[in-house]
C-alpha positions as YAML, in Angstrom:
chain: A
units: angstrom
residues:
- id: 1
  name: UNK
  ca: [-14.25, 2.16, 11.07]
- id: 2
  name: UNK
  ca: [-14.12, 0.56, 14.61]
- id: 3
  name: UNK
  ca: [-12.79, 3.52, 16.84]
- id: 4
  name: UNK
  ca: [-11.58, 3.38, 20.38]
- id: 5
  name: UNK
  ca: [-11.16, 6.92, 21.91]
- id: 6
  name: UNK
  ca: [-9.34, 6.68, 25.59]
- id: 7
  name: UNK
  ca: [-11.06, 9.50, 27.89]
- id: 8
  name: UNK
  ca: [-13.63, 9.51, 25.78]
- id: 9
  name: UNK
  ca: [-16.20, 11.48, 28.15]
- id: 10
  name: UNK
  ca: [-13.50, 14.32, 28.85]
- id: 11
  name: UNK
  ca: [-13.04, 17.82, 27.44]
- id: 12
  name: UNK
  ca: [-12.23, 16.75, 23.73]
- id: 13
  name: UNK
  ca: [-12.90, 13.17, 23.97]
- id: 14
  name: UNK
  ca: [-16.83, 13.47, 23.97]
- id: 15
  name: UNK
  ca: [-16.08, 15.90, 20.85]
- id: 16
  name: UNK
  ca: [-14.40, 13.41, 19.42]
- id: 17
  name: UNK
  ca: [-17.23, 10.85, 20.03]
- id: 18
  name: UNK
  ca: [-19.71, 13.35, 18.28]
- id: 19
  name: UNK
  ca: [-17.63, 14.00, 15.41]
- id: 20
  name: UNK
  ca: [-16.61, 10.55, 14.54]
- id: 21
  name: UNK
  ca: [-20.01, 9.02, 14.78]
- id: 22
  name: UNK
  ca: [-21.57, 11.42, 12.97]
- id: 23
  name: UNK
  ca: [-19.45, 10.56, 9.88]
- id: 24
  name: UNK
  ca: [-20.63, 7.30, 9.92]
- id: 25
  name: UNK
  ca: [-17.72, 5.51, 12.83]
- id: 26
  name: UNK
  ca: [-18.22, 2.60, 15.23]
- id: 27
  name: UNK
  ca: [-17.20, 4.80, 18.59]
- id: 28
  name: UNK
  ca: [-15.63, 2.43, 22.20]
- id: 29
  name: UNK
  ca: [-15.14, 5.01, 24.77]
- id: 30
  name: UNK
  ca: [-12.50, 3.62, 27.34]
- id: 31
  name: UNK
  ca: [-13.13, 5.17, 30.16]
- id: 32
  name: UNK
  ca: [-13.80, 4.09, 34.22]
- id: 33
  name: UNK
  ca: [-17.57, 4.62, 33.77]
- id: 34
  name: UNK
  ca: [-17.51, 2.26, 31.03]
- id: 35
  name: UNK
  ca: [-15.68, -0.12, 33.08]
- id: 36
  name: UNK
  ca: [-12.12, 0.22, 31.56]
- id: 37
  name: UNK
  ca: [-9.01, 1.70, 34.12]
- id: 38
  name: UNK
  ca: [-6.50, 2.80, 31.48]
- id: 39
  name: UNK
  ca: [-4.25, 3.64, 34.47]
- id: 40
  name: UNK
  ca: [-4.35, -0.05, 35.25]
- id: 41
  name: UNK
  ca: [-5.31, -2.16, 32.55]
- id: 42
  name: UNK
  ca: [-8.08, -3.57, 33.83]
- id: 43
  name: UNK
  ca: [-11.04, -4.16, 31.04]
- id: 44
  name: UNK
  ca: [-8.35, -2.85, 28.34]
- id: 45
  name: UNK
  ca: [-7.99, -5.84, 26.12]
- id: 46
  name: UNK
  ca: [-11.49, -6.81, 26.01]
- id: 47
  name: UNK
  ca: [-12.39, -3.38, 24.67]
- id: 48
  name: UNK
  ca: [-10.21, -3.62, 21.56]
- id: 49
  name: UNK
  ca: [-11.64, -6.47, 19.98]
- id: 50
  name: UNK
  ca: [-12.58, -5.08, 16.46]
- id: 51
  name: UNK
  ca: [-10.86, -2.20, 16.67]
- id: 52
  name: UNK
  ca: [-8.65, -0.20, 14.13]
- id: 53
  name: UNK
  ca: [-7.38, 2.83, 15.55]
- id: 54
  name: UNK
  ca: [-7.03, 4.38, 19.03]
- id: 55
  name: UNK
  ca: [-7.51, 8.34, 19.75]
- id: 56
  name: UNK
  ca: [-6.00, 8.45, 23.24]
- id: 57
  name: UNK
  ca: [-7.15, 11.85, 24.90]
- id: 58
  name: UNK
  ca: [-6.95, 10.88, 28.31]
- id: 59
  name: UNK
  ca: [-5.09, 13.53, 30.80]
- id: 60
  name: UNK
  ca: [-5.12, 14.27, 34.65]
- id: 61
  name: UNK
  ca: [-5.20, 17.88, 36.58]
- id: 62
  name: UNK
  ca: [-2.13, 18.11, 38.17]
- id: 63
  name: UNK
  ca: [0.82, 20.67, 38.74]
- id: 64
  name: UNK
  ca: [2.68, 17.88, 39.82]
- id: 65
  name: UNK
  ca: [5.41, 16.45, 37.12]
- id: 66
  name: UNK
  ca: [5.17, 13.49, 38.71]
- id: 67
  name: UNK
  ca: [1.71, 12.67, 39.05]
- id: 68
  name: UNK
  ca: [1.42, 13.38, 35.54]
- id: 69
  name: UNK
  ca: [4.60, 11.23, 34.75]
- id: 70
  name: UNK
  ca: [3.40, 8.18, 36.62]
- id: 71
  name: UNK
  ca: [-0.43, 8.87, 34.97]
- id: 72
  name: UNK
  ca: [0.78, 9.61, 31.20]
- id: 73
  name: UNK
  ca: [3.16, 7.08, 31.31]
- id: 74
  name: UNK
  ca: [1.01, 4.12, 32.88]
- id: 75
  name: UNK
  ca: [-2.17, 4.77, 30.31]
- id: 76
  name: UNK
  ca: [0.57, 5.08, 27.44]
- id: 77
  name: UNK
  ca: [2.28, 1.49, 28.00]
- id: 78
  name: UNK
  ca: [-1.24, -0.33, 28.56]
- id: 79
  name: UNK
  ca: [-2.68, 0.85, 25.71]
- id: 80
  name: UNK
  ca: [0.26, 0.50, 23.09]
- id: 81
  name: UNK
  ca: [0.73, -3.35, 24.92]
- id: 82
  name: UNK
  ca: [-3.35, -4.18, 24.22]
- id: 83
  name: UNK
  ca: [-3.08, -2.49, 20.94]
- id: 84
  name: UNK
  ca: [0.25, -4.50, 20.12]
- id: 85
  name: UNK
  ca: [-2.09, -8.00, 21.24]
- id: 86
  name: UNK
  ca: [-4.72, -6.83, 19.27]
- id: 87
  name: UNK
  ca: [-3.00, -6.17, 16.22]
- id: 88
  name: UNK
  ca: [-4.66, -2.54, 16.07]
- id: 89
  name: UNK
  ca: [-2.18, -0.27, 13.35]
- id: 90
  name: UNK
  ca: [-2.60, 3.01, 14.38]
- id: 91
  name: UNK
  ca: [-2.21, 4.78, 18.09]
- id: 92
  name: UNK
  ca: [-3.40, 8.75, 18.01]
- id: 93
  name: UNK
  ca: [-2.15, 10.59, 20.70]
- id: 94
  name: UNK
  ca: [-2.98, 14.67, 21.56]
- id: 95
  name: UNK
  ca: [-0.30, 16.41, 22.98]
- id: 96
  name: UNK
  ca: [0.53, 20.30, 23.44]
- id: 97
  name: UNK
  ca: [2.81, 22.66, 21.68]
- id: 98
  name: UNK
  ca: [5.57, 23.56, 23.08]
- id: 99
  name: UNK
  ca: [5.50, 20.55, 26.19]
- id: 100
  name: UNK
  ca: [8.32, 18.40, 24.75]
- id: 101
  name: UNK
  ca: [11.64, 18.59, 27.15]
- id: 102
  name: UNK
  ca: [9.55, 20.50, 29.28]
- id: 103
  name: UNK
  ca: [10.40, 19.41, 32.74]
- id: 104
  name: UNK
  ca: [7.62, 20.45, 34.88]
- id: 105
  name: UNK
  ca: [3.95, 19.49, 35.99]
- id: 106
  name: UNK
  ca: [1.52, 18.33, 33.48]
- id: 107
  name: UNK
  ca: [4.09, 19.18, 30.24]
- id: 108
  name: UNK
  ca: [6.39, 16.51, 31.87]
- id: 109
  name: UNK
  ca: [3.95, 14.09, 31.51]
- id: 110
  name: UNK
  ca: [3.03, 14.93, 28.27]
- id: 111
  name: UNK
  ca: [6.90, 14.79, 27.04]
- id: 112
  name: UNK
  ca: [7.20, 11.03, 28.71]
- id: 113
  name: UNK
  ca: [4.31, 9.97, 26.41]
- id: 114
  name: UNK
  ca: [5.45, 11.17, 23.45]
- id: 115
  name: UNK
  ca: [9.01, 9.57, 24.29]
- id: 116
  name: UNK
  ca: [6.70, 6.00, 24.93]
- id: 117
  name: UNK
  ca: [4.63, 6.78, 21.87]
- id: 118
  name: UNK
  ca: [7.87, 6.99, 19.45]
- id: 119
  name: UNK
  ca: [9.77, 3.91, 21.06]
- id: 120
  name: UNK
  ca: [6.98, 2.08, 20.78]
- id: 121
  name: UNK
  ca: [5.88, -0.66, 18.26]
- id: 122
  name: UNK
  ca: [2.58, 0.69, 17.15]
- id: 123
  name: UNK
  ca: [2.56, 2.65, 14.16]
- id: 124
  name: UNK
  ca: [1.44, 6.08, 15.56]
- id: 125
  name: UNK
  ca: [0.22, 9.74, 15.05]
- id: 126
  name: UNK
  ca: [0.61, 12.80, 17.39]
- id: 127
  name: UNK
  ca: [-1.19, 16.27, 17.25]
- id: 128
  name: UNK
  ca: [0.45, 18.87, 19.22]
- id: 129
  name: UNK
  ca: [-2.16, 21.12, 19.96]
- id: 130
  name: UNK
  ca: [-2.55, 24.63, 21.68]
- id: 131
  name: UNK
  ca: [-4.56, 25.01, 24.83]
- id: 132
  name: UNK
  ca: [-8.03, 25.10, 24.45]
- id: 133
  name: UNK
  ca: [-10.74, 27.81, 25.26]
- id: 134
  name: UNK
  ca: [-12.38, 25.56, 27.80]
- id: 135
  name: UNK
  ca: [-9.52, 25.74, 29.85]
- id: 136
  name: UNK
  ca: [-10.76, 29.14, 31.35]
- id: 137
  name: UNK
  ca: [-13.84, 27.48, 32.47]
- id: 138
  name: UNK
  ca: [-11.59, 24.36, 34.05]
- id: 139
  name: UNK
  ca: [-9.74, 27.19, 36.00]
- id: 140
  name: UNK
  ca: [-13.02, 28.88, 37.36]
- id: 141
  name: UNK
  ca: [-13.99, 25.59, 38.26]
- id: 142
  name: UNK
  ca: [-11.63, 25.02, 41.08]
- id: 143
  name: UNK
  ca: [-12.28, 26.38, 44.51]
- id: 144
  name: UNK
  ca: [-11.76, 30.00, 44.67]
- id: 145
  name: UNK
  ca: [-9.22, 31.15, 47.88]
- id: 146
  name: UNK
  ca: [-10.56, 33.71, 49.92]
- id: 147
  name: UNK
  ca: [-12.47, 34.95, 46.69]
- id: 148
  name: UNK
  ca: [-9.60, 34.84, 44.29]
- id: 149
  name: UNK
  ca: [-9.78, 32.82, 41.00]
- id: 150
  name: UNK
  ca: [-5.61, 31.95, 40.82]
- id: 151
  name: UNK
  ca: [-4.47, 31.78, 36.89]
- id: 152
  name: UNK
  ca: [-1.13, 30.96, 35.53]
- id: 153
  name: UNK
  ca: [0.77, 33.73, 34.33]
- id: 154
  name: UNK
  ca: [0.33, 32.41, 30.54]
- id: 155
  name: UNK
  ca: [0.71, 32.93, 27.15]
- id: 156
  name: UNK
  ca: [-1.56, 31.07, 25.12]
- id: 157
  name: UNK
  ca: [-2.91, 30.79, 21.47]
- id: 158
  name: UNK
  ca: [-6.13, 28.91, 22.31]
- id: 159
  name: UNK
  ca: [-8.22, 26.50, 19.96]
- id: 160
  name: UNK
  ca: [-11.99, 25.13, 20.39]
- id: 161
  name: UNK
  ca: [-11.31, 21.66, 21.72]
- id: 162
  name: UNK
  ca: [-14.07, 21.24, 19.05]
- id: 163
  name: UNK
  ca: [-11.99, 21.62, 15.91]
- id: 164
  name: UNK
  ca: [-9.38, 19.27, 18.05]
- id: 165
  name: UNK
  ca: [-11.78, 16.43, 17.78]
- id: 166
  name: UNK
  ca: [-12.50, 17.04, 14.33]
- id: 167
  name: UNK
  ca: [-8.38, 17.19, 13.45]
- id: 168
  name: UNK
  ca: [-7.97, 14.34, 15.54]
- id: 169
  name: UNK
  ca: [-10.82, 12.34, 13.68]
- id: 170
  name: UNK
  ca: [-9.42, 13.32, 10.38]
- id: 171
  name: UNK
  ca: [-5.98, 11.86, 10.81]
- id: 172
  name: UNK
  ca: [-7.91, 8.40, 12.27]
- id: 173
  name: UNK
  ca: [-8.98, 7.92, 8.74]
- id: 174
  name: UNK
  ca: [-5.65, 8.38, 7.29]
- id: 175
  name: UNK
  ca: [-2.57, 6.56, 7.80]
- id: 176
  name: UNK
  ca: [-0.19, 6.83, 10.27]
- id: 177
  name: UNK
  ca: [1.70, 10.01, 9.91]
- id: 178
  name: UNK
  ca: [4.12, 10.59, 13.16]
- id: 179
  name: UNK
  ca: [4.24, 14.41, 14.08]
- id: 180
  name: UNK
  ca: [1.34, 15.57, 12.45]
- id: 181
  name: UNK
  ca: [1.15, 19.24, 11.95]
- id: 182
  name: UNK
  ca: [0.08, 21.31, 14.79]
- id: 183
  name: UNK
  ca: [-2.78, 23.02, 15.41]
- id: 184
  name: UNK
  ca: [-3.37, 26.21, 17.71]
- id: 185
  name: UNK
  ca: [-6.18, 29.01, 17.47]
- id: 186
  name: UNK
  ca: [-6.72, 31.96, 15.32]
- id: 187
  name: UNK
  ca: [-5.20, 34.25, 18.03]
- id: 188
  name: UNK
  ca: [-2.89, 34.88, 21.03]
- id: 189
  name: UNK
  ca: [-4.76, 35.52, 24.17]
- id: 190
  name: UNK
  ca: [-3.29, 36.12, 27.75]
- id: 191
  name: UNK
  ca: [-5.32, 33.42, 30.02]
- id: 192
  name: UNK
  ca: [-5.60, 35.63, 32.72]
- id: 193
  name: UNK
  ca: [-7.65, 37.67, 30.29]
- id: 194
  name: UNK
  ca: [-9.57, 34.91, 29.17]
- id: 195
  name: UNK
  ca: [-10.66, 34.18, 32.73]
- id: 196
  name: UNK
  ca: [-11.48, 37.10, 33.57]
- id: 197
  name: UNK
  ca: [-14.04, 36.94, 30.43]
- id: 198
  name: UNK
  ca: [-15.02, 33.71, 31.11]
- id: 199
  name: UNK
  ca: [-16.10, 34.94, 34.23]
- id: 200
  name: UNK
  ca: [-18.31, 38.10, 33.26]
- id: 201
  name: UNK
  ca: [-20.09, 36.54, 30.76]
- id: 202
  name: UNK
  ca: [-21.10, 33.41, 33.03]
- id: 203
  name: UNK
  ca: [-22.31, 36.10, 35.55]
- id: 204
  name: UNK
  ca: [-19.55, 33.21, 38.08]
- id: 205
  name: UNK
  ca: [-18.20, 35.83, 41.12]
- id: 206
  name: UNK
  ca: [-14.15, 35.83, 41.82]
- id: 207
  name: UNK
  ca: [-11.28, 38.58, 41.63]
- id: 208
  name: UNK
  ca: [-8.63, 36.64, 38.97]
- id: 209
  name: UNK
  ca: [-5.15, 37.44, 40.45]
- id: 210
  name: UNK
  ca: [-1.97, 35.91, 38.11]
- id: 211
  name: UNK
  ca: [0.99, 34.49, 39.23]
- id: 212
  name: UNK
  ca: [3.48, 33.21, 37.62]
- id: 213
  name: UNK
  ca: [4.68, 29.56, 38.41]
- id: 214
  name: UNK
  ca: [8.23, 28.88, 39.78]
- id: 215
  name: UNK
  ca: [10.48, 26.71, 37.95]
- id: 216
  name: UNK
  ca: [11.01, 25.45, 34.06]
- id: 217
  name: UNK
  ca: [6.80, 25.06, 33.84]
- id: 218
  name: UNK
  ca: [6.52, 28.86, 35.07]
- id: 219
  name: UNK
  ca: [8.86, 29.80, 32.80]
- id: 220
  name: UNK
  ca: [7.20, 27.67, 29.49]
- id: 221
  name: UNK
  ca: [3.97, 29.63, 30.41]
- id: 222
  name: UNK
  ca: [5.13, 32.91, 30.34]
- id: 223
  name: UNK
  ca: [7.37, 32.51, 27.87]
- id: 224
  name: UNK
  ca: [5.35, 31.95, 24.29]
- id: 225
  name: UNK
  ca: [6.92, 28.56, 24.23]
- id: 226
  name: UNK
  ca: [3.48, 27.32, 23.94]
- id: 227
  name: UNK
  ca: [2.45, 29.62, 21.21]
- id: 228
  name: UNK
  ca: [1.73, 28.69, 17.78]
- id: 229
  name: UNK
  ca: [4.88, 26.93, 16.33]
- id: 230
  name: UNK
  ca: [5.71, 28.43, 12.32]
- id: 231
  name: UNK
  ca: [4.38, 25.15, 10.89]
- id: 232
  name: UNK
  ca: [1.14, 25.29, 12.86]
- id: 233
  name: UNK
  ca: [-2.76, 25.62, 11.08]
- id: 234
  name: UNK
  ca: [-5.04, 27.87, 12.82]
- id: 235
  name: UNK
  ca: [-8.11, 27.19, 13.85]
- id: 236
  name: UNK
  ca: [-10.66, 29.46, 12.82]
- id: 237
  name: UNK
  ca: [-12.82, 29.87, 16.22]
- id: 238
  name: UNK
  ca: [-11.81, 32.64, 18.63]
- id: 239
  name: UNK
  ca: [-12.26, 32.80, 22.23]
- id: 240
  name: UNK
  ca: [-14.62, 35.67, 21.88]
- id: 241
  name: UNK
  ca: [-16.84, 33.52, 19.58]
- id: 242
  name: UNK
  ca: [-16.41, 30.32, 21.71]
- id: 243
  name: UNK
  ca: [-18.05, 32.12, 24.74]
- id: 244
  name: UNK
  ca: [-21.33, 33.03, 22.56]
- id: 245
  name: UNK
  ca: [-21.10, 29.66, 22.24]
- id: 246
  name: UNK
  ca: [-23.20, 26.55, 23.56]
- id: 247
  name: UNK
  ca: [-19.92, 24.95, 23.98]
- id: 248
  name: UNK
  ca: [-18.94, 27.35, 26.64]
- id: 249
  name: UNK
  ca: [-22.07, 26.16, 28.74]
- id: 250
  name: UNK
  ca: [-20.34, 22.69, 28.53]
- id: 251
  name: UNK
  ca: [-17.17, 23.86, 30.09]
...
C-alpha cells in the first residue's frame, strides 16, 4: 500500500514512517522539507498521485487556540480537498483524549479538525490518543526562564508515541472505521513529575516549577479530562521504561 503520512518527520510521524515500511508499505512524507506546505497547499496534489490512505500527524506548538485553529483547520481542508481530487478512500487523523469541545490552545485546534474531519467527504478514521512520553523532553526543550523549566499543571496517562505509529499503521490497513478506540498508556503520571525525571536522567540542569493554566485549557489539564477514557486500550510501555529507552535520546 501507497501511504502518505502528513508531518511525517515529527514526533510520531517518523515512527510511523519506520513502522509502515518495515511491513512492507510505499511511505510519501508530506512535509516542507520535502517540498509540500500542508498549511498552504502548495505541492499537495502532486504528492497523492498513487496514493491510498493518508495518516495526517501534523500539529504546531502553540498555547494559542487560535493559532492552532487557523493551523489545524487550514492542513485539514487541503488535504481532505487533494484527497477528494485524488480519489484517495481513507483520511487517518490523531487526535487527543479528552480535546473535543475543549475551547482552549492547542485542544481547540484539535476539536476544529475533528469537526472538518466528520463533515467532510472522505471516508475517515480518528485515534484519540493520550499524551505521549516525549512530551517531557518537548517541554525541557524550550528556553528555561531564569533557570526554571515551566510545566503545565497536568494530569496525564502517557503512551510511547511509538505504539501510536504502530496503532495508527494498523487501522491504515483496515477500513475506515470513524472513532476508533482510544489509546492511552499503561499508567497515570503527573507531567510535572515526568519532567522532573526526564531531566535527572538526561543529566539537562533546570528547577521544574508547575502552574496551572488559566481558563477552560487549565482546567482540562488538571482535571483528568485527558485521562484514559473507559473504552480506551493501554499501551504497554511506561514512562519509566521509555526513559531507558533509545527513544528518549530522540526526544
Amino acid at each position: 500500500m501507497r501511504i502518505a503520512v502528513a508531518g511525517g518527520t515529527g514526533t510520531v510521524g517518523r515512527h510511523i514512517v519506520e513502522v509502515a515500511e518495515s511491513r512492507g508499505h510505499e511511505v510519501v512524507v508530506l512535509a516542507r522539507s520535502r517540498g509540500v506546505d500542508l498549511v498552504t497547499g502548495a505541492g499537495l496534489a502532486e504528492s497523492l498521485t498513487g496514493v491510498e490512505a493518508v495518516i495526517d500527524v501534523s500539529s504546531i506548538d502553540t498555547l494559542s487556540g487560535r493559532k492552532a485553529e487557523a493551523f489545524f483547520g487550514a492542513v485539514t481542508r487541503n488535504l481532505l480537498a487533494a484527497e477528494s481530487a485524488a480519489g484517495i478512500g481513507h483520511h487517518l487523523a490523531l487526535s487527543i483524549i479528552g480535546a473535543a469541545g475543549t475551547k482552549g490552545g492547542h485542544y481547540a485546534g484539535k476539536t476544529l479538525q475533528e469537526q472538518r474531519i466528520a463533515e467532510g467527504d472522505v471516508p475517515w478514521t480518528i485515534l484519540r490518543a493520550g499524551q505521549f512520553h516525549e512530551f517531557a523532553g518537548q517541554l525541557c526543550a524550550r528556553p528555561p526562564m531564569l533557570g526554571l523549566v515551566v510545566v503545565p499543571r497536568m494530569r496525564s496517562q502517557p503512551v510511547a508515541a511509538r505504539e501510536v505509529a504502530a496503532a495508527l499503521v494498523d487501522l491504515a490497513e483496515q477500513p475506515p472505521a470513524g472513532f476508533a478506540q482510544p489509546l492511552a498508556g499503561p499508567a497515570e503520571e503527573r507531567m510535572a513529575d515526568m519532567v522532573r525525571r526526564y531531566i535527572a536522567e538526561t543529566g539537562r540542569k533546570g528547577r521544574v516549577v508547575e502552574l496551572r493554566l488559566p481558563g477552560d485549557l487549565g482546567r482540562t489539564m488538571a482535571s483528568g479530562a485527558l485521562l484514559a477514557t473507559p473504552d480506551a486500550r493501554l499501551g504497554a510501555q511506561r514512562f519509566t521504561e521509555w526513559l531507558a529507552s533509545p527513544d528518549a535520546r530522540r526526544a
